[in-house]
C-alpha positions in Angstrom: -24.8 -5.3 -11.0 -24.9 -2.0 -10.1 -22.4 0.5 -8.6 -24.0 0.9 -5.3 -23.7 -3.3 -5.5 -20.3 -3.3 -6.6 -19.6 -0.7 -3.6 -20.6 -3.1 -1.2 -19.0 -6.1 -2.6 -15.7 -4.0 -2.1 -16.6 -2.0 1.3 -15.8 0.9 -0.6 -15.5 3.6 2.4 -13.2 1.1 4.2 -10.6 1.8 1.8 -10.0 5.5 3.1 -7.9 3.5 5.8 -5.8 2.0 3.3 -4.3 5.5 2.1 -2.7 6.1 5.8 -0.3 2.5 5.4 1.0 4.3 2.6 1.6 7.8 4.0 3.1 6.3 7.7 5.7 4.0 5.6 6.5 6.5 3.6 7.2 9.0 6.0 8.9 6.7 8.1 11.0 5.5 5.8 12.4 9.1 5.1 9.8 10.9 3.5 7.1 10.9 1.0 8.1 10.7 -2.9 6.4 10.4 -6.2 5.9 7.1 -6.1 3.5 7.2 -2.7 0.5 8.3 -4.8 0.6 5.4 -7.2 1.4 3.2 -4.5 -1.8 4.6 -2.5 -3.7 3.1 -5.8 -1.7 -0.3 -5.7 -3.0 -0.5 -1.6 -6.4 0.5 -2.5 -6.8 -2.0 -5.4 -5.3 -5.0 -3.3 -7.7 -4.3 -0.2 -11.0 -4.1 -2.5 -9.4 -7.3 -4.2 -9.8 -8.7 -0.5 -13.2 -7.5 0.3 -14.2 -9.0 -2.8 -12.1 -12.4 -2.6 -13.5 -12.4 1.4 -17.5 -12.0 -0.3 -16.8 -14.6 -3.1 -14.9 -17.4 -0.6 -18.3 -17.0 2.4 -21.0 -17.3 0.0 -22.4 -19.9 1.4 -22.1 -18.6 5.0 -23.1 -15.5 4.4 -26.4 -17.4 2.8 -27.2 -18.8 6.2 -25.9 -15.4 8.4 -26.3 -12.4 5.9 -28.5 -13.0 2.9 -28.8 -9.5 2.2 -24.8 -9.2 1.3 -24.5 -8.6 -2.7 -23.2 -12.4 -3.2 -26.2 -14.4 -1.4 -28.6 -11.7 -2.8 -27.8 -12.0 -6.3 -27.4 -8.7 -7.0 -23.7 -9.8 -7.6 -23.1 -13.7 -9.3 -20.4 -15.5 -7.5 -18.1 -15.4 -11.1 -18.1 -11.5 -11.4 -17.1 -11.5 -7.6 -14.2 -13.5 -7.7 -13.5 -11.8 -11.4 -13.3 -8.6 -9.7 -11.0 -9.9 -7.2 -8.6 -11.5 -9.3 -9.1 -8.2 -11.4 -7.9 -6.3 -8.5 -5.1 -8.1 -7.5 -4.1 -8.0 -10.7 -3.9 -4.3 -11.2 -2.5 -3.4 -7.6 0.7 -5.4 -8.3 1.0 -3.9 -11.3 0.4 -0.6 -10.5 2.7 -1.0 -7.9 5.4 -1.6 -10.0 4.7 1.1 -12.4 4.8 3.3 -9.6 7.8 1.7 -7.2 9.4 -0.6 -9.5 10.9 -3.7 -8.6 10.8 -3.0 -4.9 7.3 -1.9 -4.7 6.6 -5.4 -6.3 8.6 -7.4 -4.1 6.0 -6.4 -1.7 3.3 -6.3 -3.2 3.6 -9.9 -4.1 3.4 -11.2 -1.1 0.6 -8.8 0.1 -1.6 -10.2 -2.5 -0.5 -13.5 -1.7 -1.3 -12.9 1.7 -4.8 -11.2 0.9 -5.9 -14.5 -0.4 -4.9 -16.5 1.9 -6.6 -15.2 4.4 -9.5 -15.5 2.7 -9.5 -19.0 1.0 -8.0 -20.7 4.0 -6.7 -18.4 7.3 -9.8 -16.3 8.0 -11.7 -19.7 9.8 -8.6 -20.5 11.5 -6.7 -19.7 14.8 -3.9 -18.3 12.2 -6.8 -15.7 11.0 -6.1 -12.5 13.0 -2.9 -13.0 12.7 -2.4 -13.5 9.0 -4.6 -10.2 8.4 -2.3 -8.5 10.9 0.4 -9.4 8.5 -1.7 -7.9 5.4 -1.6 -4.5 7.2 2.0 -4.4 8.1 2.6 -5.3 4.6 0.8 -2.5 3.2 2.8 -0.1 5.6 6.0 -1.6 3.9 4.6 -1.3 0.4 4.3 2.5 1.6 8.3 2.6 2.8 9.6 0.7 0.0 11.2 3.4 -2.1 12.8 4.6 1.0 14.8 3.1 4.2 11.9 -0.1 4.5 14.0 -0.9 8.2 12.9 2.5 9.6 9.0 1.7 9.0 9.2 -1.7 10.8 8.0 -0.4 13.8 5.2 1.7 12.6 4.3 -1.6 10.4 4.3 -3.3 13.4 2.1 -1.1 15.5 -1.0 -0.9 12.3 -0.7 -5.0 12.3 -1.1 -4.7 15.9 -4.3 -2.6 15.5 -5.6 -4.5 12.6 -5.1 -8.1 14.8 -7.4 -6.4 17.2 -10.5 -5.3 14.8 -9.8 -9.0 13.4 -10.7 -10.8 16.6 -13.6 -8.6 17.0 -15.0 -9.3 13.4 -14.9 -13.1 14.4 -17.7 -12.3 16.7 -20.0 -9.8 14.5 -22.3 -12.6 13.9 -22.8 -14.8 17.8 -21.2 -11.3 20.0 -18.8 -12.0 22.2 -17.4 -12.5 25.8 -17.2 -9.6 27.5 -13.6 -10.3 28.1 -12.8 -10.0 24.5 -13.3 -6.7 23.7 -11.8 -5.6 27.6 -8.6 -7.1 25.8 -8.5 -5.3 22.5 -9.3 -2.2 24.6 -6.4 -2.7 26.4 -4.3 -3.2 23.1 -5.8 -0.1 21.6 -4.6 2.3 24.6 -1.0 0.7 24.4 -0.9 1.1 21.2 -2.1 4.8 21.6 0.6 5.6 24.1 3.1 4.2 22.5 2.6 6.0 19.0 2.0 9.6 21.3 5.6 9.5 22.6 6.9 11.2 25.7 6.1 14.7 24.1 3.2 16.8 23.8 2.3 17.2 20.1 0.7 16.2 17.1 1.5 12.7 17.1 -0.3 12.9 20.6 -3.5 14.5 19.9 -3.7 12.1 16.8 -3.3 9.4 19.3 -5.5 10.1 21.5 -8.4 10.7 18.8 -7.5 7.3 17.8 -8.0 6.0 21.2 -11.2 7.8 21.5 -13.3 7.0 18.5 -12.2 3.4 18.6 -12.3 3.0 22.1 -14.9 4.4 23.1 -16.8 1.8 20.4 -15.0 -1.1 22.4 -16.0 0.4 25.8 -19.5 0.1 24.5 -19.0 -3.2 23.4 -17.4 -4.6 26.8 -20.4 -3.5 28.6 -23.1 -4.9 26.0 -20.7 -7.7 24.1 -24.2 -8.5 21.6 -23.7 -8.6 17.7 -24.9 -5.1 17.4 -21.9 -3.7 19.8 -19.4 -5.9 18.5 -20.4 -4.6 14.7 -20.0 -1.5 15.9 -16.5 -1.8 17.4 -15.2 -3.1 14.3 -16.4 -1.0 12.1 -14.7 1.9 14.5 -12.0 -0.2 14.1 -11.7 0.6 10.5 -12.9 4.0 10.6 -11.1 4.9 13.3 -7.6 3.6 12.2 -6.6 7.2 9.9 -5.7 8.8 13.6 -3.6 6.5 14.3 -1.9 6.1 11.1 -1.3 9.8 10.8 0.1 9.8 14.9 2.4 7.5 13.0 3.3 9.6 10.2 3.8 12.9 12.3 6.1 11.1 15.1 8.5 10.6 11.7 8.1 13.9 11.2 5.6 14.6 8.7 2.8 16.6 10.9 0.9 17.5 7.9 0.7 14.2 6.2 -0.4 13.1 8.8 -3.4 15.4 10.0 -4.3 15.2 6.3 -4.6 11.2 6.8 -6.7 11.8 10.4 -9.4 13.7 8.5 -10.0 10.8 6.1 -11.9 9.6 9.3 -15.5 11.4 10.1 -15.7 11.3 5.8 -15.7 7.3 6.3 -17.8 7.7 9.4 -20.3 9.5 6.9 -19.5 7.0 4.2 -20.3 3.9 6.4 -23.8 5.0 7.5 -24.5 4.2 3.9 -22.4 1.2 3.1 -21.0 -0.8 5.7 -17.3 -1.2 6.1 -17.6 -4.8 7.8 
């Protein structure tokens, strides 16, 4: 196994959308403090534990729809997937700890508890988009917890709301999808934008709307050609795409610069993802 196979196994690019849960929870919840960076690490470690836990529990899917994925190749044996995993988990919960201490972990239980249960039994289910909504907001919360966690509901509320969209999209990378479908999660996505821009001109609105340009505009695409290629696509956007939004999020609580610096994690995982694919 090399790195490049261990990169896949883990979507590594995807994880420059984890850092912006961390920095809007934060910041809503009063402010960044010196636990955010460690807690950034604890996010990171838990959403490569659910890449990997996602490759290790669809082996034998991905055998029949994507043989060339590190599992199915065998450039990656099922055991050292799910070690890494459990690995993973492992060291997000207790680097969140180090970091947050006993409130960091009170959330970052459950975040890992949720991870794999989207993988070992929601992900094929109704309950899947959903429960993977529910990892997001989480990690937004892992983010707030050394602060006011009540304040960063809302901006926990509006990633989950994102993330539910990009999950009923992946359900359909494979067969594509009813036109209808991504018309819907279009819709979603510009709510969503307006709501996080506010009333106000500012940055929290020009975040939003490059938000609801790069990701809609990969939906837009995708509700006038719903095949497998366009669908990909969307979801993918859907991942790179999120920073904007997440740092809209953290300058409406008042952290502008936090939350440009989250924004421009985007092109670098557009760049990223042309070499390893974040779906």
């Amino acid at each position: 196994m090399g790195l490049r196979d261990l990169a896949e196994l883990v979507r590594a690019p995807a994880a420059l959308s984890v850092p912006g849960d961390t920095v809007a929870g934060a910041a809503a919840a009063g402010g960044l403090r010196r636990s955010t960076p460690g807690l950034v690490a604890a996010s990171v470690c838990l959403y490569w534990a659910g890449m990997a836990a996602n490759d290790w529990a669809d082996r034998d899917l991905d055998a029949r729809e994507r043989p060339e994925r590190p599992v199915p190749s065998g450039r990656v044996s099922p055991r050292h997937a799910v070690r890494i995993a459990a690995g993973l988990t492992a060291a997000g919960v207790v680097i969140a700890g180090l970091a947050g201490g006993r409130r960091a972990v009170a959330v970052a239980v459950p975040l890992a508890g949720a991870v794999w249960a989207y993988d070992l039994w929601a992900k094929n289910t109704p309950a899947g988009p959903a429960v993977m909504a529910a990892c997001r907001g989480l990690d937004v919360l892992l983010g707030a917890s050394g602060g006011r966690v009540r304040r960063a509901v809302p901006s926990a509320l509006t990633v989950a709301a994102h993330t539910y969209t990009v999950t009923a999209l992946s359900r359909h990378e494979v067969s594509g999808a009813a036109p209808a479908l991504p018309v819907a999660t279009l819709a979603g996505t510009l709510a969503l934008a307006a709501v996080t821009a506010g009333r106000r001109p500012g940055p929290a609105g020009l975040l939003a709307a490059w938000y609801a340009a790069g990701y809609g505009t990969a939906q837009a695409r995708a509700a006038a050609d719903p095949s497998p290629r366009r669908v990909r696509a969307a979801v993918g956007a859907g991942i790179t795409e999120l920073p904007p939004l997440q740092g809209a999020l953290a300058a409406r609580a008042g952290a502008p610069a936090y939350g440009l610096a989250v924004a421009l994690a985007a092109p670098i995982a557009r760049r990223l993802a042309r070499r390893v694919s974040p779906t």
